[in-house]
Kinemage of the C-alpha trace (Angstrom):
@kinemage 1
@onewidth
@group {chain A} dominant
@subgroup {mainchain}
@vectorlist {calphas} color= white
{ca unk a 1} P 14.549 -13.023 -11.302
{ca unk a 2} L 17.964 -11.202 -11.607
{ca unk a 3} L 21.016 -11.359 -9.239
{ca unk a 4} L 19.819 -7.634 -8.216
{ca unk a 5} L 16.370 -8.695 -7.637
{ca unk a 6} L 17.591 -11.390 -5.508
{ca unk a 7} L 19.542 -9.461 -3.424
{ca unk a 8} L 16.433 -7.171 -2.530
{ca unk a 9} L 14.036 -9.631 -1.983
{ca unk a 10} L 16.917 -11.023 0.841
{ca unk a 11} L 17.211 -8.123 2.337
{ca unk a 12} L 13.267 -7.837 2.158
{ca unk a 13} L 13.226 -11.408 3.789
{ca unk a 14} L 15.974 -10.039 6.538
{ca unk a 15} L 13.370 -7.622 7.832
{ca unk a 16} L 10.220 -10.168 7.984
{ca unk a 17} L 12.474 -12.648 9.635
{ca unk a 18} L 13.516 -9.347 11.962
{ca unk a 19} L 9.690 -9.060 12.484
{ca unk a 20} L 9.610 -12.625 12.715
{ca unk a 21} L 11.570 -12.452 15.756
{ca unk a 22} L 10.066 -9.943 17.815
{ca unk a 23} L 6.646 -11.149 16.964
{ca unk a 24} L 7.682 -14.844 19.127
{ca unk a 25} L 9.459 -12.625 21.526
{ca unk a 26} L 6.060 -10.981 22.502
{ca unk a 27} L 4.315 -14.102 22.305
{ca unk a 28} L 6.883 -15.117 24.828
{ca unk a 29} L 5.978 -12.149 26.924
{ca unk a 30} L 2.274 -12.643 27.121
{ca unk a 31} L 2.720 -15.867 28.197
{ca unk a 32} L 5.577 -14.927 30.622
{ca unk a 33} L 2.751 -12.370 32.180
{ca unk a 34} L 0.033 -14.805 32.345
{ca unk a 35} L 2.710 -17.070 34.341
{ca unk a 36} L 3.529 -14.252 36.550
{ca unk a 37} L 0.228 -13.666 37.121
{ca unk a 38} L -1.451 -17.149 38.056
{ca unk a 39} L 1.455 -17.431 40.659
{ca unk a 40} L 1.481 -13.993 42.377
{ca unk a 41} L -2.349 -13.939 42.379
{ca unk a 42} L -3.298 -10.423 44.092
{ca unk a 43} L 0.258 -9.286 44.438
{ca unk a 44} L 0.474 -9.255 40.294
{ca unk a 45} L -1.671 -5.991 40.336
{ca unk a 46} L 0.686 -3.489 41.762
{ca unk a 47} L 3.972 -4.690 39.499
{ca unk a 48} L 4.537 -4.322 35.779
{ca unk a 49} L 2.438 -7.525 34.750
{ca unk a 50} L -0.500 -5.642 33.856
{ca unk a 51} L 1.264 -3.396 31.471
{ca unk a 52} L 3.283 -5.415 29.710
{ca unk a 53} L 0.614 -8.289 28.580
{ca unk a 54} L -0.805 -4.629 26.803
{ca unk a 55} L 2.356 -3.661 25.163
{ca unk a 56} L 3.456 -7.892 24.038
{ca unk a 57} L -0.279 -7.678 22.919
{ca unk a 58} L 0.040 -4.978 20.512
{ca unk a 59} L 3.521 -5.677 19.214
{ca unk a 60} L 1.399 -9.000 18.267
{ca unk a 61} L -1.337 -7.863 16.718
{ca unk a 62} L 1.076 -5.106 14.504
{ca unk a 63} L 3.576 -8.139 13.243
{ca unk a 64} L 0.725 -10.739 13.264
{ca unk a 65} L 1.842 -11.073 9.566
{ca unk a 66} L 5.142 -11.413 9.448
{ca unk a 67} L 5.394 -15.338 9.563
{ca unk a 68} L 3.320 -15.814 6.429
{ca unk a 69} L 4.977 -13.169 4.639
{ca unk a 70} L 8.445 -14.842 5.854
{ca unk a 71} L 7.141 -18.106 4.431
{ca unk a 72} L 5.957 -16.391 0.932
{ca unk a 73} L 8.956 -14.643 0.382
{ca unk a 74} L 10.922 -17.773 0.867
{ca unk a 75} L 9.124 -19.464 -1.792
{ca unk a 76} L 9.632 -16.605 -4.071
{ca unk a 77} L 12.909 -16.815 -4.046
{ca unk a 78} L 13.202 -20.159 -4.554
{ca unk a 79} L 10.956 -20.536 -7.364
{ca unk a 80} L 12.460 -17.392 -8.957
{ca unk a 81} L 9.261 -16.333 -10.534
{ca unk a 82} L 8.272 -12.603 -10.816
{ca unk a 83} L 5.893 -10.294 -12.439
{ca unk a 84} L 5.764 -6.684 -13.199
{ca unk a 85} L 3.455 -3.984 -13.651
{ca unk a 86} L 3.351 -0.505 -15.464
{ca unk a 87} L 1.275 2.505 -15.329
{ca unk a 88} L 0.913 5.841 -13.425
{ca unk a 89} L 1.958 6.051 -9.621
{ca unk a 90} L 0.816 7.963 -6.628
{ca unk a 91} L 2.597 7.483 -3.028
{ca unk a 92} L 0.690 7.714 0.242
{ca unk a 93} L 2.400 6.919 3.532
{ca unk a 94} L 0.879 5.827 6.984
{ca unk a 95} L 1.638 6.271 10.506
{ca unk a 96} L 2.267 2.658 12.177
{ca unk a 97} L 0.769 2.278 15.254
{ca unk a 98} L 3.438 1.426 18.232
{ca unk a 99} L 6.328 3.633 19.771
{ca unk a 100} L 9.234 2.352 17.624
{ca unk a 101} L 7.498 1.343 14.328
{ca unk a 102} L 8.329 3.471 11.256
{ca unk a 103} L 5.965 5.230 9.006
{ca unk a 104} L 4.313 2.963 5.821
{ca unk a 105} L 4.953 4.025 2.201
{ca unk a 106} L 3.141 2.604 -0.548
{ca unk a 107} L 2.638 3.194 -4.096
{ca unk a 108} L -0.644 2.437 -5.745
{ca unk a 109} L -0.544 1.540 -9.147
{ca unk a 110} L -2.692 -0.396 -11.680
{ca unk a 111} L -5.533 -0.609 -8.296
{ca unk a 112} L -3.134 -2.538 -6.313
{ca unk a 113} L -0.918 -1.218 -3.398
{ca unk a 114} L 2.796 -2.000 -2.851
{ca unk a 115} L 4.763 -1.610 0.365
{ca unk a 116} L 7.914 0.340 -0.770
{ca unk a 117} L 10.873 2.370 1.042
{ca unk a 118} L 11.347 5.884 1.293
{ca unk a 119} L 13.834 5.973 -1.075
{ca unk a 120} L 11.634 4.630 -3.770
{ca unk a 121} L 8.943 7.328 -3.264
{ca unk a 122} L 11.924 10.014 -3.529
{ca unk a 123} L 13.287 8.483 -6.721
{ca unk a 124} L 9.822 8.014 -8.334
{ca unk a 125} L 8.938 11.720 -7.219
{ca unk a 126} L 5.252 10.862 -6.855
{ca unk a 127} L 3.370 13.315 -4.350
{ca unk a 128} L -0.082 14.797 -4.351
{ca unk a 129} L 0.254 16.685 -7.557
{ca unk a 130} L 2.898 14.197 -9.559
{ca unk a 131} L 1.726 11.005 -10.657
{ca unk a 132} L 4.511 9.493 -12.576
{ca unk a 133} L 4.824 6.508 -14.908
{ca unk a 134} L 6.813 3.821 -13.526
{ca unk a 135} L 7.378 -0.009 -14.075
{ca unk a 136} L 7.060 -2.130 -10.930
{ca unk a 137} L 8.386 -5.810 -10.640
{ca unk a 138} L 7.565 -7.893 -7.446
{ca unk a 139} L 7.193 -11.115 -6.189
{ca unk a 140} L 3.754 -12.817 -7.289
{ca unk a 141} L 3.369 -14.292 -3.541
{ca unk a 142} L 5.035 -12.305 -0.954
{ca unk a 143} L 4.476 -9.046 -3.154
{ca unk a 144} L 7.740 -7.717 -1.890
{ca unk a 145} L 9.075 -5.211 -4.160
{ca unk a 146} L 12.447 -6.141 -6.439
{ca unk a 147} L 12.564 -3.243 -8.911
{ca unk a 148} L 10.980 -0.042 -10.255
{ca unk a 149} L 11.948 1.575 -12.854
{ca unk a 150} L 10.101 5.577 -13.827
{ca unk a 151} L 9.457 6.173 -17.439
{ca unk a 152} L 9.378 9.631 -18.997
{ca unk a 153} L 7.494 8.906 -22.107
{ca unk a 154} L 3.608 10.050 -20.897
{ca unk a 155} L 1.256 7.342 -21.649
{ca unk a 156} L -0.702 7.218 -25.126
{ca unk a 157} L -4.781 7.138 -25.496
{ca unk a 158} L -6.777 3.881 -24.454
{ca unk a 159} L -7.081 2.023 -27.744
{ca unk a 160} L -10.234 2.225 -29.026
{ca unk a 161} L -11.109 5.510 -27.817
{ca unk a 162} L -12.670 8.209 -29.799
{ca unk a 163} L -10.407 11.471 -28.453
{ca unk a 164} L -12.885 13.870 -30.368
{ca unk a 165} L -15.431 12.914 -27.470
{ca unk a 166} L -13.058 14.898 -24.943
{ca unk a 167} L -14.671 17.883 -26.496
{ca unk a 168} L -18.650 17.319 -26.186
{ca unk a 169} L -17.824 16.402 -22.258
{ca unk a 170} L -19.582 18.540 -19.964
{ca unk a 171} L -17.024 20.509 -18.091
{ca unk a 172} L -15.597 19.542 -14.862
{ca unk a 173} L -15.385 21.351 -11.510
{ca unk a 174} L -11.689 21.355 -10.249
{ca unk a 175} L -13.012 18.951 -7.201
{ca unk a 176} L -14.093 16.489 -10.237
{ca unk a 177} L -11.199 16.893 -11.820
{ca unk a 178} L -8.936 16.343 -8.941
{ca unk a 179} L -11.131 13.163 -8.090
{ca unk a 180} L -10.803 12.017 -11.407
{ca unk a 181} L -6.614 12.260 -11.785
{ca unk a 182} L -6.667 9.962 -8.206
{ca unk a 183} L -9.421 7.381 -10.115
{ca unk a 184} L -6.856 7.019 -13.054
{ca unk a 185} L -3.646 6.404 -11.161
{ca unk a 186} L -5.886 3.595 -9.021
{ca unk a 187} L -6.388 4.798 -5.630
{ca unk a 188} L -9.420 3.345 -3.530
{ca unk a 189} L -12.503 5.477 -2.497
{ca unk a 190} L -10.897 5.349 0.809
{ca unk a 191} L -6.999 6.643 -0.241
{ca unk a 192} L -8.777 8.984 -2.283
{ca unk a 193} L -11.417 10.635 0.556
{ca unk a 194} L -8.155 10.715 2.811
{ca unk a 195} L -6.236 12.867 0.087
{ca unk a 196} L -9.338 15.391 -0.449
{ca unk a 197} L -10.161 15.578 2.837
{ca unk a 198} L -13.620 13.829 2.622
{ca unk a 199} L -15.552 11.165 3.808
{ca unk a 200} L -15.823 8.009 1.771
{ca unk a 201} L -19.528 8.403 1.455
{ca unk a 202} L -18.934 11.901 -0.306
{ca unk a 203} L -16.667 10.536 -2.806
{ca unk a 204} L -18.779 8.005 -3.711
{ca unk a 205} L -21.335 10.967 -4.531
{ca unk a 206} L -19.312 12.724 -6.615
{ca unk a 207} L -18.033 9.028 -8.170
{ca unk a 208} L -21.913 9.147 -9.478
{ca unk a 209} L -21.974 12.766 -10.481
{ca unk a 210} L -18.737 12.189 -12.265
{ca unk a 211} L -19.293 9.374 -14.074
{ca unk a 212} L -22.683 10.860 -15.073
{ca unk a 213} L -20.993 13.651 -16.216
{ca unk a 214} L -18.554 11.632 -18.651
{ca unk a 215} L -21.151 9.040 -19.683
{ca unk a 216} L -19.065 6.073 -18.235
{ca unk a 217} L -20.295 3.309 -15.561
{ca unk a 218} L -17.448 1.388 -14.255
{ca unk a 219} L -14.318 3.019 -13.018
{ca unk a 220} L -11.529 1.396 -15.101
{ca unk a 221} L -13.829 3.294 -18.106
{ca unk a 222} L -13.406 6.444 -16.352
{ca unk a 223} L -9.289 5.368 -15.639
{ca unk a 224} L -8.631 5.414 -19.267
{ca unk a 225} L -10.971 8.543 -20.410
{ca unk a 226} L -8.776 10.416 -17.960
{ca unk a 227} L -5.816 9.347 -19.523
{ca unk a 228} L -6.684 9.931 -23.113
């Protein structure tokens, strides 16, 4: 792990402890509110101790995490290990639940899903229609994000595969074809049904129709016909 890296995964570490923090602080008010409310009895009704057991509840369920990503990003950076990945990109973002909680961006690549910042999806460029090539390094445990890197050289053809069979394929619709470009940069049924529109059950359908269509049964098969 570089100097750079480990100044990212600190500042990563800053924000879970952050979390950290408010997480015992509304563990602190749920017990506060159960105090209150044992010792005003019937009086406790009519004040603010029934809302705010709600609101210290859902702050805890929302950074229920936090500690044990603290903890894994503390051994990351003191065993210095780190690992990367490479291949196509696509971005999705998601609106966290709460008042004062930011939206979630991620970037799915290789069939896993990373937590990055905004500024990452900006520099990578990856949207609906741009799937870029980038090279991701993160910490094995805490999977925090300490680099990325886009490449501009497109990817070559899955060894092994015969690229005169691209031409006795039975065409594709444009859904199939859309559905396809989402399979190859990684994205689950579930990202991908959001993204189309459609319920999961549907895109499994046309995952069978598809595959049937390119003579393939697993989807990592149907990943690398895509990108040949």
């Amino acid at each position: 792990m570089t100097n750079p890296e480990r100044a990212r995964l600190k500042t990563w570490l800053v924000g879970q402890g952050v979390r950290a923090s408010v997480l015992l602080a509304a563990l602190a008010g749920v017990m506060a509110s159960a105090v209150a409310m044992l010792t005003l009895g019937s009086d406790a009704g009519s004040g603010p101790w029934v809302v705010l057991p709600v609101l210290c509840l859902a702050w805890v369920w929302m950074l229920r995490a936090s500690p044990l990503q603290l903890w894994r990003g503390l051994q990351d950076l003191r065993s210095g290990e780190r690992e990367t990945l490479e291949g196509p990109a696509a971005a999705s973002s998601e609106k966290a639940p709460g008042l004062f909680a930011p939206n979630r961006h991620y970037l799915h690549i290789a069939g896993a899903r990373f937590g990055v910042r905004q500024a990452d999806i900006r520099r990578v460029g990856a949207s609906p229609g741009v799937n870029p090539a980038v090279v991701l390094r993160y910490a094995p445990r805490s999977k925090a994000v300490l680099g990325l890197d886009v490449k501009t050289a497109q990817a070559a053809p899955s060894a092994g595969f015969d690229v005169s069979r691209l031409e006795t394929l039975e065409p594709l619709t444009l859904r199939e074809q859309e559905l396809l470009r989402l399979i190859a940069v990684g994205l689950p049924d579930k990202e991908i049904a959001r993204r189309l529109n459609l319920s999961p059950s549907t895109v499994r359908t046309y995952n069978s129709t598809l595959f049937a269509k390119l003579g393939v049964t697993r989807r990592t098969q149907a990943a690398a016909l895509a990108r040949s």
